[in-house]
N, C-alpha and C positions, 0 to 999 in steps of 0.2 A: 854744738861745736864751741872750744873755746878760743875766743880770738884776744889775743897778748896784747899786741901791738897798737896804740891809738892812729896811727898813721892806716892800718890796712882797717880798721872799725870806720874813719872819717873815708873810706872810699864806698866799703858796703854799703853806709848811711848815702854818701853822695848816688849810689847808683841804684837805688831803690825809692819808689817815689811815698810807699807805706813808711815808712822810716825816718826820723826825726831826732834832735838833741832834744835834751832838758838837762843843761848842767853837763855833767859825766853820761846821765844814763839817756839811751836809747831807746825810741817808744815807738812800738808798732801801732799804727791805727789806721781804721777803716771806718766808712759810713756805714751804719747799721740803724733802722728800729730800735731794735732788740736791747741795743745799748742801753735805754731809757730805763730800764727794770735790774741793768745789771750793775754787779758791785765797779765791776769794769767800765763801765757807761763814762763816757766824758762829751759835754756839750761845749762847739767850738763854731765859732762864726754860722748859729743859726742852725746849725746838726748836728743830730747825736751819732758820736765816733765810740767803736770799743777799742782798747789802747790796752796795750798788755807793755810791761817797759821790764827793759834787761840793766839794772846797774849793775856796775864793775865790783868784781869783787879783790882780792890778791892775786887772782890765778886769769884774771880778763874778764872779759862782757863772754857768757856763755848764750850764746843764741841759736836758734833754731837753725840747720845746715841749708833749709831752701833760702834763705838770705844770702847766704856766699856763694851760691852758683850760680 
């Protein structure tokens, strides 16, 4: 799904607790293992998160549709 608008991006990010800034782009992440081995892996306060991130392109942040509902 493509979402235009930074106002309705700043409420999906507000109303998801996976969900984060960095700058512009939006970073999903969760606690994982598995993180540790992967290219995705990011280590943060002591654990390894896998963090997959959506930056804006011309056309919006195209993100996954179970985030908007």
């Amino acid at each position: 799904m493509i979402v235009t608008e930074l106002k309705d991006m700043e409420t999906i990010v507000a109303s998801n607790n996976s969900l984060s800034w960095d700058g512009w782009t939006v970073v999903n992440s969760y606690k994982t293992d598995k993180a540790r081995t992967s290219q995705y892996g990011l280590f943060k306060d002591g654990s390894w998160y896998m963090a997959r991130r959506f930056s804006p392109t011309r056309n919006g942040w195209d993100i996954p549709s179970k985030f908007v509902g």
